[in-house]
N, C-alpha and C positions, 0 to 999 in steps of 0.2 A: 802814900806812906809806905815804904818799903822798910820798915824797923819790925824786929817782934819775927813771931812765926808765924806764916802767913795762911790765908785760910785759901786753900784749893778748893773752887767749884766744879763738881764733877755732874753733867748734863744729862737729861733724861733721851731713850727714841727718838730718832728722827730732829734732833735738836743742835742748835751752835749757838755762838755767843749770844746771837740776839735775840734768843728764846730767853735768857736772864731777865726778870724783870727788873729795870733798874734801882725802882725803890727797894727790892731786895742789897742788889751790890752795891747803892750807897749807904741805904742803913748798915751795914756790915763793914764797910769800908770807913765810915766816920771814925773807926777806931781797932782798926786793924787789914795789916795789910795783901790785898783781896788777888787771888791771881784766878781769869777763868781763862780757858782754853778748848780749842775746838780737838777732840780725835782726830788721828790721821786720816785723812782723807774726807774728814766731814769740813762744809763750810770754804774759808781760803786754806784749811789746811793741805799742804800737798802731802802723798803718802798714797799708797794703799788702802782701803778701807778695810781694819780686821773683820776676819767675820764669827771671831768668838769673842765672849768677856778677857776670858782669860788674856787675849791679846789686844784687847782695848788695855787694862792693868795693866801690860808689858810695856805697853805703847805709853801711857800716862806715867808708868815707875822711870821711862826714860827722858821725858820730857825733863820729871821733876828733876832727876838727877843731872839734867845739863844745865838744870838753870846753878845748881850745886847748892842744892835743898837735902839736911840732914834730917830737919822736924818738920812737919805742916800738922795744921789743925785739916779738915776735911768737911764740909755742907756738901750732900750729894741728894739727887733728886732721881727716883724709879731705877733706873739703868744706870742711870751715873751710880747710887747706893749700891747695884752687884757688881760693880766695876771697880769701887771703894771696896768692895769685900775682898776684893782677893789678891788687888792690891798690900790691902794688911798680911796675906797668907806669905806671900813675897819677900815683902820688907816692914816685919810686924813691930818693928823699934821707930819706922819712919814718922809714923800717925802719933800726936800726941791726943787729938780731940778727934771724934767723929760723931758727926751726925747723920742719921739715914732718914730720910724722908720717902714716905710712898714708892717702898720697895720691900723684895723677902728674899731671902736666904736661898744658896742653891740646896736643893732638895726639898723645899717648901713645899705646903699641899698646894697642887695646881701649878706651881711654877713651871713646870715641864709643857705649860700649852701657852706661857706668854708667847711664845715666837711664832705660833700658829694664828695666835687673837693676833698679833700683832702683823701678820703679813695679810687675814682677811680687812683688819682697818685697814691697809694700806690700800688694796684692790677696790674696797669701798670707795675710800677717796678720787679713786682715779675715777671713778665712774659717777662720782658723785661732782667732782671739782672742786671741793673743799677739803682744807688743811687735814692732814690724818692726824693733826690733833684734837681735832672735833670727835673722832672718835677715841682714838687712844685715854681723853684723858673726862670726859664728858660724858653723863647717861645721854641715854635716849629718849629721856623723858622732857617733858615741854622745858621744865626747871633747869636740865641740864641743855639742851637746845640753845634758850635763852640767856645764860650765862656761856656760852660757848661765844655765842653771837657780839655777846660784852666785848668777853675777852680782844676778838680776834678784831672788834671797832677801833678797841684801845691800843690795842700794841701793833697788829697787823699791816704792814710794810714799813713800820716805820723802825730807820737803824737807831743803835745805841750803840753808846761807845763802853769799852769797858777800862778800869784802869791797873 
């Protein structure tokens, strides 16, 4: 469905398209129409990989604008949500809806050591051999473990399409 203002999914760390769970973009998609997209250089995107928000927003305000999107509604998740922030900083008439999921504000208490947490997950992983989303988004406790383990049964290599 391409009618309506469509809702742009903006992706958390270390994620692309087929980190969306689909029951997500189809519940959403039943009735409004759903655009996701990988950042430059993440995924098949070709590009650059920015290496601030700010230019991830730059990179996402341009995509939107070549598709020749005046409104979007906005679903963002962790990093997609400070991506979604500044984005509005930008172009604050573009966003008619937004929703931030499991994310905080720049200058939030602690915010200044996601990039730190988030490059020891990464090192963990490598040394570990499992997804740095087992750490990124999972305690360490059995409970989080064990739901890590769900997860990565359920969705883990397998593609989805997006529409």
């Amino acid at each position: 469905m391409e009618k309506g203002i469509p809702v742009v999914f903006f992706t958390h760390l270390s994620a692309n398209l087929d980190n969306w769970d689909p029951r997500v973009i189809d519940g959403i998609a039943e009735k409004h129409w759903v655009i996701t997209f990988d950042n430059k250089g993440i995924g098949s995107s070709s590009g650059k990989t920015p290496n601030s928000i700010e230019q991830m927003a730059q990179d996402a305000l341009d995509f939107i604008k070549a598709l020749g999107l005046s409104k979007i509604d906005v679903l963002s998740f962790s990093m997609g949500g400070m991506i979604a922030q500044e984005l509005i900083n930008y172009e604050p008439n573009l966003v008619r809806k937004l929703i931030l999921s499991g994310t905080g504000p720049r200058g939030g208490e602690n915010i200044e050591n996601v990039a730190r947490l988030s490059d020891l997950d990464t090192i963990r992983s490598v040394f570990t051999l499992k997804d740095v989303k087992t750490y990124l988004f999972f305690t360490r406790t059995a409970n989080g473990r064990k739901k890590s383990k769900r997860i990565f049964e359920t969705f883990g290599g397998k593609k989805r399409t997006t529409r």
